[in-house]
PASEBA-1860 file (N, C-alpha, C; in nm, 3 decimals):
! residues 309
1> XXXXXXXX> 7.671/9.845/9.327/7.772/9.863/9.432/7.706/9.880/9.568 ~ 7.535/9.955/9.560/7.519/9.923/9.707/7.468/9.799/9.751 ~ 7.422/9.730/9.629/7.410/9.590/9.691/7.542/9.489/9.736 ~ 7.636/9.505/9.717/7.774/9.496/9.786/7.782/9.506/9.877 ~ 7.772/9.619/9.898/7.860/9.729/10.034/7.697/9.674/10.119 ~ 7.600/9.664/10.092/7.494/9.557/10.174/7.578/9.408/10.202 ~ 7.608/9.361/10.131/7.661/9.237/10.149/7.828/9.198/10.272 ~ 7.869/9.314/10.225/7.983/9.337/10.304/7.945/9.359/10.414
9> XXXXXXXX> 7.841/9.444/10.460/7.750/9.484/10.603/7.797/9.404/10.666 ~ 7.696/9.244/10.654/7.628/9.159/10.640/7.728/9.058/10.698 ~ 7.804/9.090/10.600/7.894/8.958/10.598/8.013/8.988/10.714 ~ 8.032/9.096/10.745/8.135/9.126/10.853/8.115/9.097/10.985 ~ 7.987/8.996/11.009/7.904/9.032/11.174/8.040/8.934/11.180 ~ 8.060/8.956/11.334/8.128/8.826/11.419/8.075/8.901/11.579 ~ 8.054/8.761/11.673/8.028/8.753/11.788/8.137/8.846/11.893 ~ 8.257/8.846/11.781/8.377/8.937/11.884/8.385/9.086/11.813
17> XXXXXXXX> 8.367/9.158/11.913/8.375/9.323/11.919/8.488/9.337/11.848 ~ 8.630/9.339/11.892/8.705/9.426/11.826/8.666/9.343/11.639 ~ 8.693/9.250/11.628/8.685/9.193/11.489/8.560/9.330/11.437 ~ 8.482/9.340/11.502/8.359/9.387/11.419/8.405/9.583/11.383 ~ 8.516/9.588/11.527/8.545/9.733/11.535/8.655/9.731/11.400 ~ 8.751/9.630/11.370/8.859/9.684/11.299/8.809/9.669/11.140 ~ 8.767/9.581/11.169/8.667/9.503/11.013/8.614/9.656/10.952 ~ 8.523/9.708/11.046/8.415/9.824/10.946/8.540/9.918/10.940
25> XXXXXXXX> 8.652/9.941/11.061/8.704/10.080/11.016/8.775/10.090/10.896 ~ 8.819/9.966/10.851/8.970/9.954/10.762/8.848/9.945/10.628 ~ 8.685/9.836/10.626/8.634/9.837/10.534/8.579/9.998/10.516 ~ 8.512/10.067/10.535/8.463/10.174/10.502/8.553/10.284/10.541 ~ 8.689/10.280/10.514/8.755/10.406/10.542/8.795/10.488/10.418 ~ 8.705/10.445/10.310/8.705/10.547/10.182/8.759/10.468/10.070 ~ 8.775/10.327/10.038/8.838/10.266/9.962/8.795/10.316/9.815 ~ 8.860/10.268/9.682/8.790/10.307/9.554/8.705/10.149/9.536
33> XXXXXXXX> 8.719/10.088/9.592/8.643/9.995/9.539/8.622/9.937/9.406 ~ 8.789/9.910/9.350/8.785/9.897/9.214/8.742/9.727/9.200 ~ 8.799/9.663/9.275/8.806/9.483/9.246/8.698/9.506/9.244 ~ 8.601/9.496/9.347/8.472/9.466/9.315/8.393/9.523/9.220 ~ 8.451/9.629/9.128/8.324/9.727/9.016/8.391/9.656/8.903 ~ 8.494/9.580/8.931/8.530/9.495/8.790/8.467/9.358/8.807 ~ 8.430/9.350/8.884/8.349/9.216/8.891/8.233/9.222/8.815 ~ 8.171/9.374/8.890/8.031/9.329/8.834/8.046/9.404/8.704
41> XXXXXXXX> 8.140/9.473/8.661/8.180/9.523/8.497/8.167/9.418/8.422 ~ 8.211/9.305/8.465/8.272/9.218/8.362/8.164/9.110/8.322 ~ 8.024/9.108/8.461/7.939/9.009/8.467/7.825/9.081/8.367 ~ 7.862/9.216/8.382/7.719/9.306/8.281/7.790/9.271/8.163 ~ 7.914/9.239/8.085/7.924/9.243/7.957/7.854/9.097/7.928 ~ 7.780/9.038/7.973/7.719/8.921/7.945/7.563/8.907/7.993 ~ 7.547/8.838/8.077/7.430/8.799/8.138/7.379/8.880/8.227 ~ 7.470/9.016/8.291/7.417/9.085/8.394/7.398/9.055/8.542
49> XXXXXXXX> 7.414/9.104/8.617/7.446/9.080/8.775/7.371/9.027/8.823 ~ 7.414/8.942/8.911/7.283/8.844/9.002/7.346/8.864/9.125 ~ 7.284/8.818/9.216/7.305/8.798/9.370/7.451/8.712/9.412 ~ 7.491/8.657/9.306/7.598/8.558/9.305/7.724/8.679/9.277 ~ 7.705/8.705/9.170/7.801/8.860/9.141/7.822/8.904/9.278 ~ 7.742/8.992/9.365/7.703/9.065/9.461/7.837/9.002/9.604 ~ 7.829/8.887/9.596/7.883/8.780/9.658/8.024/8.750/9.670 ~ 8.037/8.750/9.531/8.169/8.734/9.476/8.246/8.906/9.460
57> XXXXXXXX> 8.217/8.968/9.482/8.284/9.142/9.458/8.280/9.130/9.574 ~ 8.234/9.142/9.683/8.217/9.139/9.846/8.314/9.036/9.860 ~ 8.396/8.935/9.820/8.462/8.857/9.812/8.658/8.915/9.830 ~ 8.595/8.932/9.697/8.707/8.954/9.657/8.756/9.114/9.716 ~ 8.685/9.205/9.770/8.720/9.309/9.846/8.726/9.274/10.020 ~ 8.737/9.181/10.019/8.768/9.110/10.168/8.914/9.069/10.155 ~ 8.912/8.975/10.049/9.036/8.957/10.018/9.154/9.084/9.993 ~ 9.120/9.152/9.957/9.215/9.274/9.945/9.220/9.358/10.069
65> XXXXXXXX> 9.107/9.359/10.143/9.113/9.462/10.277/9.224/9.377/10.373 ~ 9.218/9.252/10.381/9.290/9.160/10.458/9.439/9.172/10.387 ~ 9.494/9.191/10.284/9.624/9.218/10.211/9.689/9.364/10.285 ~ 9.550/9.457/10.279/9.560/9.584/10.297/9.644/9.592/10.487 ~ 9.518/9.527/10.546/9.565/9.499/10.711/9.710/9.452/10.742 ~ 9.740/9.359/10.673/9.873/9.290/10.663/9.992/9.353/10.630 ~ 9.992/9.411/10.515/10.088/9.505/10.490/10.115/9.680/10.570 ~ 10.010/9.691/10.592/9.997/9.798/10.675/10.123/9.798/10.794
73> XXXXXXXX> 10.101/9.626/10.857/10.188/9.608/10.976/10.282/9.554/10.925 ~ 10.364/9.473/10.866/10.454/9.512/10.806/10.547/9.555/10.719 ~ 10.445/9.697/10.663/10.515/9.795/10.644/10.586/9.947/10.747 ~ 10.491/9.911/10.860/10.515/9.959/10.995/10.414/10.110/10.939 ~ 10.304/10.100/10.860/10.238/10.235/10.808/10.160/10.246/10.930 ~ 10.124/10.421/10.920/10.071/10.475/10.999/9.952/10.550/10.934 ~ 9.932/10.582/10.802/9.894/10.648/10.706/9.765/10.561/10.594 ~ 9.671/10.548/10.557/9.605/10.552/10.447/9.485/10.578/10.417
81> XXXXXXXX> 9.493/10.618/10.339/9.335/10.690/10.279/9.305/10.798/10.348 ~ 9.411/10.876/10.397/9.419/10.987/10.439/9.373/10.972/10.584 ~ 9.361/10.830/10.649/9.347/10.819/10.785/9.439/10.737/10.843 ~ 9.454/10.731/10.991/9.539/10.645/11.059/9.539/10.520/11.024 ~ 9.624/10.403/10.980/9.586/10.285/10.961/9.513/10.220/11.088 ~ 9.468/10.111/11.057/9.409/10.004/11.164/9.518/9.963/11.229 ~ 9.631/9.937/11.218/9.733/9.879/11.326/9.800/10.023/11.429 ~ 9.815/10.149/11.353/9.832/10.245/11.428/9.700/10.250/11.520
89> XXXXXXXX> 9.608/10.254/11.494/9.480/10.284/11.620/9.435/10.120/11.699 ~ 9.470/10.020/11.657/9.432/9.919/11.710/9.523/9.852/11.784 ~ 9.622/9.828/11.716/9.801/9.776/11.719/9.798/9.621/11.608 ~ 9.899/9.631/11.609/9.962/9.487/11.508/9.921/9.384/11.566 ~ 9.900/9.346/11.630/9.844/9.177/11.667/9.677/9.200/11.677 ~ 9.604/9.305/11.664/9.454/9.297/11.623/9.457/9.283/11.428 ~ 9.551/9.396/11.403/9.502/9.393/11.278/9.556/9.251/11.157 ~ 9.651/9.225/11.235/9.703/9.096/11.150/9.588/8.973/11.161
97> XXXXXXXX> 9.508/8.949/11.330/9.443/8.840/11.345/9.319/8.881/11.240 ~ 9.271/9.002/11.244/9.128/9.042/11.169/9.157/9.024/11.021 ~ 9.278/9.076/11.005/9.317/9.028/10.860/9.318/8.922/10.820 ~ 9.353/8.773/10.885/9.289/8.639/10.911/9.137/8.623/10.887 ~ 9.085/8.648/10.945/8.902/8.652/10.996/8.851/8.693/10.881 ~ 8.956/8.845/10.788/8.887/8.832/10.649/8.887/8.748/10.508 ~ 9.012/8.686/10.524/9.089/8.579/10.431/8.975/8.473/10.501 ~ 8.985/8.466/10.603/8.870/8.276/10.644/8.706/8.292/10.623
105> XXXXXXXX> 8.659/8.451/10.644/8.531/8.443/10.630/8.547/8.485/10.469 ~ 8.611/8.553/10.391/8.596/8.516/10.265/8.574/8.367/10.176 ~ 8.639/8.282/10.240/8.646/8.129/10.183/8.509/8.044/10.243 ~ 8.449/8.111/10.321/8.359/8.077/10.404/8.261/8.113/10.312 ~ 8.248/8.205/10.228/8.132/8.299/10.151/8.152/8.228/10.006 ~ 8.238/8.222/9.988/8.311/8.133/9.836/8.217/8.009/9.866 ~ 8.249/7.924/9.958/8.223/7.791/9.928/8.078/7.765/9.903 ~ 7.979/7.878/10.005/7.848/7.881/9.994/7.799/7.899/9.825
113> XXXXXXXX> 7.863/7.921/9.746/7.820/7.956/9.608/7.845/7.834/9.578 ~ 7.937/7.739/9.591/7.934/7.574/9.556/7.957/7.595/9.379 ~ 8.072/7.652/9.372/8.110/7.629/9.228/8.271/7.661/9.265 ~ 8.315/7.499/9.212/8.428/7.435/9.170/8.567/7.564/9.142 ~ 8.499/7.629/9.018/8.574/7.718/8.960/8.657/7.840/9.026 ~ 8.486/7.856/9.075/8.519/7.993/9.128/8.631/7.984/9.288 ~ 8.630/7.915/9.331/8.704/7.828/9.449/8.865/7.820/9.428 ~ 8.883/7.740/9.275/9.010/7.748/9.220/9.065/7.859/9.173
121> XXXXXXXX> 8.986/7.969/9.132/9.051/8.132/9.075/9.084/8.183/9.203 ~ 8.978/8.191/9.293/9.018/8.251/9.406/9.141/8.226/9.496 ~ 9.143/8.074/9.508/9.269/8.014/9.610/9.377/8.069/9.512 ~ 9.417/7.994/9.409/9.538/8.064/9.345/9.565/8.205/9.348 ~ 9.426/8.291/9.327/9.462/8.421/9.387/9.552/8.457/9.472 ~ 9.515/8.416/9.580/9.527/8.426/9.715/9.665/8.418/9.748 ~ 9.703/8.304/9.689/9.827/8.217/9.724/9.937/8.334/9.617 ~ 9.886/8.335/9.522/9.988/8.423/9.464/10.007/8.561/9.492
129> XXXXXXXX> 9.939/8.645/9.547/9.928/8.740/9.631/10.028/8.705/9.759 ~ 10.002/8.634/9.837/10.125/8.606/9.935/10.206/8.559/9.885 ~ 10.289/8.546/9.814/10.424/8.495/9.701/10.482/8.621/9.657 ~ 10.365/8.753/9.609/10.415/8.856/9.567/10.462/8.928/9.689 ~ 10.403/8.947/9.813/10.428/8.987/9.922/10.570/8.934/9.971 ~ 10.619/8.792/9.962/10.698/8.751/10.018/10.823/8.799/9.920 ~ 10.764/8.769/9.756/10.901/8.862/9.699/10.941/9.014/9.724 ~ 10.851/9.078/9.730/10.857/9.226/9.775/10.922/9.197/9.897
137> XXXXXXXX> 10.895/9.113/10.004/11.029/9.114/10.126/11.136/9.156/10.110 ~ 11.162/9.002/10.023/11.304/8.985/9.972/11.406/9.093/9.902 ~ 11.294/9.134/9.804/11.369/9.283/9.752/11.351/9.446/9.835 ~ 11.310/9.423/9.962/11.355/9.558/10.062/11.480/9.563/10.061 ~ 11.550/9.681/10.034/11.673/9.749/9.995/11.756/9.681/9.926 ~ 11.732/9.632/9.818/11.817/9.557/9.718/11.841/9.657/9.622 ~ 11.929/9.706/9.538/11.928/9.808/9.435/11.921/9.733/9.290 ~ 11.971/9.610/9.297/11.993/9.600/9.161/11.912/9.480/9.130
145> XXXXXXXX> 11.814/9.519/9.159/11.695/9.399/9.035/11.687/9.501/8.950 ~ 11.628/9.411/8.879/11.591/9.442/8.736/11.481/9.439/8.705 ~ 11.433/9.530/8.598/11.289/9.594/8.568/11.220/9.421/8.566 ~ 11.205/9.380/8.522/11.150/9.232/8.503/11.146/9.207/8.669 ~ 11.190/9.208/8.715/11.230/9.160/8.869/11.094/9.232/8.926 ~ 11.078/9.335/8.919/10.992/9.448/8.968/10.889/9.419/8.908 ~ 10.870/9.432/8.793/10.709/9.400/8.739/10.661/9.240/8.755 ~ 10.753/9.154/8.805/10.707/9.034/8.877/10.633/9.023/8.981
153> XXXXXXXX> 10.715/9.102/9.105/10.679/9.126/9.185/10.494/9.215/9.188 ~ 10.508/9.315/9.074/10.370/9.386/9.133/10.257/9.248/9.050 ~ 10.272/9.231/8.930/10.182/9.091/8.882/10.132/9.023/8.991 ~ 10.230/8.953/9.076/10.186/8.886/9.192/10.084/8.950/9.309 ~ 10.173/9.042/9.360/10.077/9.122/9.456/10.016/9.191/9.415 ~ 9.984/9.300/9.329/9.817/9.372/9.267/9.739/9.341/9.198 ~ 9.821/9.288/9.094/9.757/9.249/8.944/9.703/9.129/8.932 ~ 9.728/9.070/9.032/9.652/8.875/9.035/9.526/8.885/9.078
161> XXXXXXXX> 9.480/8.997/9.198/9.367/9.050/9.239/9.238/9.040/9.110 ~ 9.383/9.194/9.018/9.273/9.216/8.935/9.235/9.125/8.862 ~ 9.331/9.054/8.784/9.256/8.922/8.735/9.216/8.813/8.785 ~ 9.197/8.815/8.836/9.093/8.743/8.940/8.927/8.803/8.950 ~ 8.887/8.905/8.981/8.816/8.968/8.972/8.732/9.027/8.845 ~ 8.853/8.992/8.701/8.721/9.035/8.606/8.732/8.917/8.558 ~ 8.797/8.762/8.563/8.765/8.654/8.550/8.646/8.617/8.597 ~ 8.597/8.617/8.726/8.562/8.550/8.799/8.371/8.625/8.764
169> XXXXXXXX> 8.374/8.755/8.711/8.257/8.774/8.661/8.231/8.749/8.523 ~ 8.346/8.694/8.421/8.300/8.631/8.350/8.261/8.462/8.345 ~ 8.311/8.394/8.447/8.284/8.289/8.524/8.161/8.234/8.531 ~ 8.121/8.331/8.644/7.997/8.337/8.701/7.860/8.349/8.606 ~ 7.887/8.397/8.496/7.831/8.473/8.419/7.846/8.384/8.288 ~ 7.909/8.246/8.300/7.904/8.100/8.210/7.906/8.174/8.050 ~ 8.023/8.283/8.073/8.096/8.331/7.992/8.170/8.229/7.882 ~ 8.231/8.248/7.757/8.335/8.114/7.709/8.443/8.131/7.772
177> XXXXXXXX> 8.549/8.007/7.675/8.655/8.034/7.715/8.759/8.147/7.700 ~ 8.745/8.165/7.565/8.763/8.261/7.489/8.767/8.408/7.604 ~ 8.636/8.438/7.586/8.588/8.551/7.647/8.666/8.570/7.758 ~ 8.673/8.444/7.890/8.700/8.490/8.005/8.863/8.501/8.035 ~ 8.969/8.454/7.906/9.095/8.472/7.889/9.097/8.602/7.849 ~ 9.017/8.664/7.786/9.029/8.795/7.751/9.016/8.889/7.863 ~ 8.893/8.863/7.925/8.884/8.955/8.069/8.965/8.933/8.181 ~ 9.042/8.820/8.177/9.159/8.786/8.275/9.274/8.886/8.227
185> XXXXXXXX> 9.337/8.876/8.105/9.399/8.933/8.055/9.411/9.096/8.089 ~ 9.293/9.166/8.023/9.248/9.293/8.038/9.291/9.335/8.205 ~ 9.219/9.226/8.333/9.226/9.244/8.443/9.414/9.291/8.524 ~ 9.471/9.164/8.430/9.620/9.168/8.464/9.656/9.299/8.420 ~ 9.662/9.331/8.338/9.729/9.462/8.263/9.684/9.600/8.340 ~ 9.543/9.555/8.375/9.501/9.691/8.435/9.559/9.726/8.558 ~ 9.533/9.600/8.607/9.636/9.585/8.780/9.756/9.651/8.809 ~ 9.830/9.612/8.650/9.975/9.655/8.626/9.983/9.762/8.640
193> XXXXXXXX> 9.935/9.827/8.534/9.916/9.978/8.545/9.864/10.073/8.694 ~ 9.794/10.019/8.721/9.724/10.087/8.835/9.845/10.054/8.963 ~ 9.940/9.962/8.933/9.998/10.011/9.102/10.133/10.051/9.051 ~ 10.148/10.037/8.891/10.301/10.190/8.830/10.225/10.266/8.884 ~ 10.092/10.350/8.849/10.089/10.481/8.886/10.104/10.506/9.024 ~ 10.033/10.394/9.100/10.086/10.396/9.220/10.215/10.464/9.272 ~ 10.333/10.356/9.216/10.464/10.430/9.259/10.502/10.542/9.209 ~ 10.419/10.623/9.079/10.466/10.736/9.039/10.443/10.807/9.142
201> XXXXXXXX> 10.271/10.818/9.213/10.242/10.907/9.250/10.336/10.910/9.434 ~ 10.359/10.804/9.459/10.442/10.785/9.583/10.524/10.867/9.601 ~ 10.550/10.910/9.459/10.725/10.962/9.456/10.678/11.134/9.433 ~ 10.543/11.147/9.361/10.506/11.287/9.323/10.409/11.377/9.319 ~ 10.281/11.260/9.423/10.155/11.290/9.402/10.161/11.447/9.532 ~ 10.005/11.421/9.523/9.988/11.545/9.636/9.898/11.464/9.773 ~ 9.984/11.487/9.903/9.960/11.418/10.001/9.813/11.425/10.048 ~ 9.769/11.511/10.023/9.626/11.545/10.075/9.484/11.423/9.958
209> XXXXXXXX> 9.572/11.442/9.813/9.469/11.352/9.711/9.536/11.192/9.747 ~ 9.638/11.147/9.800/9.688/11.053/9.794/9.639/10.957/9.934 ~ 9.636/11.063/9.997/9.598/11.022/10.176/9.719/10.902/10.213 ~ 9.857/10.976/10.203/9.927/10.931/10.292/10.037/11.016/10.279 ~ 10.152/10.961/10.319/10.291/11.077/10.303/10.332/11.060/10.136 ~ 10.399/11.175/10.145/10.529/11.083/9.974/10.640/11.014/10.015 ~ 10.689/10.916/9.950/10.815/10.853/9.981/10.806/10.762/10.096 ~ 10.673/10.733/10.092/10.646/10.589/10.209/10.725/10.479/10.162
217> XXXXXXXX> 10.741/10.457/10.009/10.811/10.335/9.941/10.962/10.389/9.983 ~ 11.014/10.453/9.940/11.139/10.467/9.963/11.214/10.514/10.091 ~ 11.137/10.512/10.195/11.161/10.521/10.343/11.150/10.343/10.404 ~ 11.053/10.286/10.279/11.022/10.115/10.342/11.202/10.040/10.255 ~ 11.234/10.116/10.181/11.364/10.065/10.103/11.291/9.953/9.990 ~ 11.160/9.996/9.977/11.153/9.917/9.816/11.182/9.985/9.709 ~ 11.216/9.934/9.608/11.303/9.954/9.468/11.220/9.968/9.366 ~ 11.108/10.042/9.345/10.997/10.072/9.297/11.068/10.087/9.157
225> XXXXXXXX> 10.965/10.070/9.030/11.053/10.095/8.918/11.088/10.257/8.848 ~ 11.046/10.371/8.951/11.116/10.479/8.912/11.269/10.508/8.961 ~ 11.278/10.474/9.052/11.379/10.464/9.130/11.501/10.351/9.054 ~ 11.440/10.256/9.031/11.486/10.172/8.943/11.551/10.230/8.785 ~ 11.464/10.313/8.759/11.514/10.340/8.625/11.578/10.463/8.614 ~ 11.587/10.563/8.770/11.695/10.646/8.782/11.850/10.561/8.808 ~ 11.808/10.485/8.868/11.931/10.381/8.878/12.033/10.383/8.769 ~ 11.954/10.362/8.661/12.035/10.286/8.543/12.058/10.397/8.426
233> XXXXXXXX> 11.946/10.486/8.452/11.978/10.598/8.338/12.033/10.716/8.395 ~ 12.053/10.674/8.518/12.179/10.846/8.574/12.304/10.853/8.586 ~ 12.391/10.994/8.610/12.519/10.931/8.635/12.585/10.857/8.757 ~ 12.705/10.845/8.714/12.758/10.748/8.875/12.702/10.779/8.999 ~ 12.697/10.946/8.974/12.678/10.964/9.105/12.508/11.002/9.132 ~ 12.439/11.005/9.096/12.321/11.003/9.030/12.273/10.905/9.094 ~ 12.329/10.750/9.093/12.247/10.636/9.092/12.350/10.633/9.216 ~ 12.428/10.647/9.238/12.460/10.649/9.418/12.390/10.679/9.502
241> XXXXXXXX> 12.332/10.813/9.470/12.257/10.901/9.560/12.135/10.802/9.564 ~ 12.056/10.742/9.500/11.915/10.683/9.495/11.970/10.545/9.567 ~ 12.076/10.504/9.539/12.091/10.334/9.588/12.116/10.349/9.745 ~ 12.151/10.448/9.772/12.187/10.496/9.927/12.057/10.526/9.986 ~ 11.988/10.613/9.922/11.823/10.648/10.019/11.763/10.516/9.992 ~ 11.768/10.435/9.918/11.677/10.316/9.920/11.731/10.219/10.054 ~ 11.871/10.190/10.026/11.930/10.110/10.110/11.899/10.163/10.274 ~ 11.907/10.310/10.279/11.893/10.348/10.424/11.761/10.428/10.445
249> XXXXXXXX> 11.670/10.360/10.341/11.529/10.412/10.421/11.550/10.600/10.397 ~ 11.630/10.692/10.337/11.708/10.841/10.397/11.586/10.913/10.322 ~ 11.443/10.946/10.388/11.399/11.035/10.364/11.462/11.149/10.316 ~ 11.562/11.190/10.379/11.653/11.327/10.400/11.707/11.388/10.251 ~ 11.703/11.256/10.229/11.778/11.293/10.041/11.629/11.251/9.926 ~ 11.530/11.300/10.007/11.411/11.292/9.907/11.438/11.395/9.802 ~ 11.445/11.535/9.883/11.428/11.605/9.729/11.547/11.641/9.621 ~ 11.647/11.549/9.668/11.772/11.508/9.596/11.759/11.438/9.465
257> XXXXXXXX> 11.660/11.285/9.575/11.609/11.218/9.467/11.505/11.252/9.383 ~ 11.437/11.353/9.400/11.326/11.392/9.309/11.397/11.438/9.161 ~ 11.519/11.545/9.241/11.597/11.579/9.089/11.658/11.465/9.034 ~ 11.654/11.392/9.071/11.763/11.264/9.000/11.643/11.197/8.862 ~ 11.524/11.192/8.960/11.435/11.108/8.897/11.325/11.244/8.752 ~ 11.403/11.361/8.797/11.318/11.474/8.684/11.402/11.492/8.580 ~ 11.560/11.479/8.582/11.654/11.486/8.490/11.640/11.356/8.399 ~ 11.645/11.285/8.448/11.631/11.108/8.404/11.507/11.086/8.324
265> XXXXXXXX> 11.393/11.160/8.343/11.238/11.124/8.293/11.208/11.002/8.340 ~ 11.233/10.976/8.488/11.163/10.827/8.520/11.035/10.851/8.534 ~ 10.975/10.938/8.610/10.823/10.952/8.630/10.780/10.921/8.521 ~ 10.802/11.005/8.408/10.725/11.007/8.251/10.791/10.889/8.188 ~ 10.880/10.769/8.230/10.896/10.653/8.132/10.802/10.559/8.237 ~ 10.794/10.575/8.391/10.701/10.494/8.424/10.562/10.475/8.381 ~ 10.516/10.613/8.361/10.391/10.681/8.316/10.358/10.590/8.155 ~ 10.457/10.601/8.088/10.447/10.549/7.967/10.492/10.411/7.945
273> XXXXXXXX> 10.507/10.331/8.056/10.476/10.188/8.045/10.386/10.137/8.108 ~ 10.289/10.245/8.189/10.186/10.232/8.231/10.048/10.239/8.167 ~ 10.053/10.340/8.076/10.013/10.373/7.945/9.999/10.222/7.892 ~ 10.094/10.209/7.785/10.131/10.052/7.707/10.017/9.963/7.805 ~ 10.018/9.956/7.904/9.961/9.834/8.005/9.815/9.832/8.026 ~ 9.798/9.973/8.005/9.617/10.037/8.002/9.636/10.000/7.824 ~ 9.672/9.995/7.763/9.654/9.966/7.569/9.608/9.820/7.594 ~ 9.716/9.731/7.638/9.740/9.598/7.601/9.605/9.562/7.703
281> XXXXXXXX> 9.554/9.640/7.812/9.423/9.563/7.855/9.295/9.623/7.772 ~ 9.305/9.746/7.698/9.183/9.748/7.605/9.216/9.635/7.482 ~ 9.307/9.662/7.430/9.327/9.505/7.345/9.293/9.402/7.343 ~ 9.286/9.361/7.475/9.247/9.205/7.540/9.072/9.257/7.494 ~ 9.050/9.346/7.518/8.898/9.353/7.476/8.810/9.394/7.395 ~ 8.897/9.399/7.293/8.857/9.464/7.188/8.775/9.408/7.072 ~ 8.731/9.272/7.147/8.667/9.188/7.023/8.502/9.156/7.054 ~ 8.501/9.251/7.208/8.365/9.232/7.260/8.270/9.306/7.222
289> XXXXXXXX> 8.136/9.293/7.264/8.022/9.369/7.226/8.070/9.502/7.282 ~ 8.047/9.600/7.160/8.066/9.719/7.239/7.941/9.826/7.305 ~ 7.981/9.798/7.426/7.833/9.816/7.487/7.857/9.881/7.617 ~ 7.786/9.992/7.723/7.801/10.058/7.781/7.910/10.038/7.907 ~ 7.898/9.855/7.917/8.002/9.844/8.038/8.140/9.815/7.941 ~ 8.149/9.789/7.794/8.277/9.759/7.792/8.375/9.922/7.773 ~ 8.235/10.064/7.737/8.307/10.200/7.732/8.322/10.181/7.886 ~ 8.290/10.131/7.967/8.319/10.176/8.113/8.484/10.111/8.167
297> XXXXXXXX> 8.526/9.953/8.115/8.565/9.904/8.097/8.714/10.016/8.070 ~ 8.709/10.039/7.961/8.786/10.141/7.877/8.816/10.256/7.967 ~ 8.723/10.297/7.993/8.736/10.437/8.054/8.826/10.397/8.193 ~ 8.790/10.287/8.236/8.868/10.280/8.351/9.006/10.263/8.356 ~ 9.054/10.194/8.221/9.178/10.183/8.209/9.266/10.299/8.192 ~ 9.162/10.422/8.096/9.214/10.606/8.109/9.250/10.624/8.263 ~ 9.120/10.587/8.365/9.165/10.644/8.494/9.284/10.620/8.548 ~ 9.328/10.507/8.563/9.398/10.378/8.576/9.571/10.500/8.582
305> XXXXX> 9.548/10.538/8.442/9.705/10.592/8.442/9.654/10.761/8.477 ~ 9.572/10.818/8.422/9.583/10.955/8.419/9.539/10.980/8.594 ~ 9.467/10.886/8.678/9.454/10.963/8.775/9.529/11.006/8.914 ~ 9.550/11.123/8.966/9.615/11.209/9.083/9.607/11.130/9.208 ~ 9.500/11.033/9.272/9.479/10.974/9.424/9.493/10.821/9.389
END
């Protein structure tokens, strides 16, 4: 990972100042740095990391910092990782163009590796990531999608990342076919899981481990699937109260909705299809050498649901 975060250095120069100012603040403002530790997770269950690995995780965490910039502005956030966003300290027309600069100098770093493959995982990435973004538009203050509707939506925008990312080190790593459907697989599921807990913790975490407010989602009027499944398992008036704070953004009736969503057990049914999603990605891998990165592998999928930030 510090040969990465070397590479990322490296790779962020540009001739224009602010690019170089918004680039390092948004890159080193405390990220977990998961895409890229599944990269090179997935390249040690084989052949082991090379300079190409190194390349490709620096890649693919460009690609996500630039998702990160984008949504930031319009989500109108002010908040993450427990610091000011880049569009609050810079404004929206720096951080959207730099968010550009990281999507173009990423494809710029791709092509230098001159493999076919890796070119095609990535673009489709990419592309489906802005598809998930554009459905998440669409469903700002909508009440009545449906759970399927919702876990579409996060597949696209989080979870394509992740599989992308532990594909792409079994790829690299002239993995089979076999193998690298499995680590794609594993990647999707984990994704899944990791942005349910997301919305659990939106709705319940602690602001200080979370580094932002609670109820950023339901002040933006997205229909997250706890909220969703107070919807359908409360009473009339129950699922009034939640379809109204979604529709009007109503902070005000947060801790209204908290009881709606503690009577209901949405937290703990999200929790436990988040669960299922951390299973079905050790599953996907369960036929591999079992060997120190695939317990790491594993273990990450524990973090995945059990952890607080």
């Amino acid at each position: 990972m510090n040969a990465v975060d070397t590479v990322i250095r490296q790779s962020l120069h540009s001739e224009v100042p602010l690019i170089n100012q918004v680039s390092e603040y948004i890159i080193h403002s405390g990220g977990k740095r998961l895409r890229p530790a599944l990269v090179l997770l997935s390249a040690n269950m084989f052949q082991g990391v090379r300079t190409e690995h190194h390349y490709l995780a620096a890649i693919v965490e460009f690609i996500h910092t630039a998702t990160l910039l984008h949504d930031d502005v319009v989500d109108e956030s002010d908040l993450r990782r427990g610091k000011s966003t880049a569009n609050h300290v810079f404004g929206n027309a720096a951080s959207v163009l730099v968010g550009d600069f990281l999507y173009s100098r990423a494809f710029q770093m791709m092509v230098k590796l001159q493999n076919m493959r890796v070119m095609e995982i990535l673009a489709e990435a990419t592309n489906t990531i802005s598809e998930g973004e554009v459905l998440q538009l669409l469903n700002v203050r909508k009440v009545d999608i449906t759970e399927q509707d919702y876990l579409k939506v996060i597949h696209f925008k989080t979870a394509k990342l992740f599989e992308a990312a532990t594909r792409l080190g079994a790829v690299m790593s002239n993995a089979g076919a076999q193998q690298e459907q499995g680590l794609a697989v594993y990647g999707m599921h984990l994704g899944t899981a990791f942005q349910l807990i997301d919305d659990v913790l939106d709705l319940s975490g602690d602001p200080g481990q979370i580094g932002k407010k609670l109820g950023n989602d339901l002040a933006e009027g997205k229909p997250t699937l706890p909220l969703l499944y107070a919807i359908q398992h409360g009473t009339e008036a129950q699922a009034a109260l939640v379809k109204a704070a979604i529709s009007q953004g109503d902070l005000t009736q947060m801790e209204a909705v908290l009881e709606v969503l503690a009577s209901t057990g949405a937290l703990a049914y999200v929790r436990e299809v988040a669960r299922k999603e951390a299973d079905l990605a050790c599953q996907a891998i369960a036929d591999f050498a079992q060997n120190e990165h695939h317990h790491a592998l594993v273990e990450l999928s524990d973090f995945a649901v059990a952890r607080q930030y």
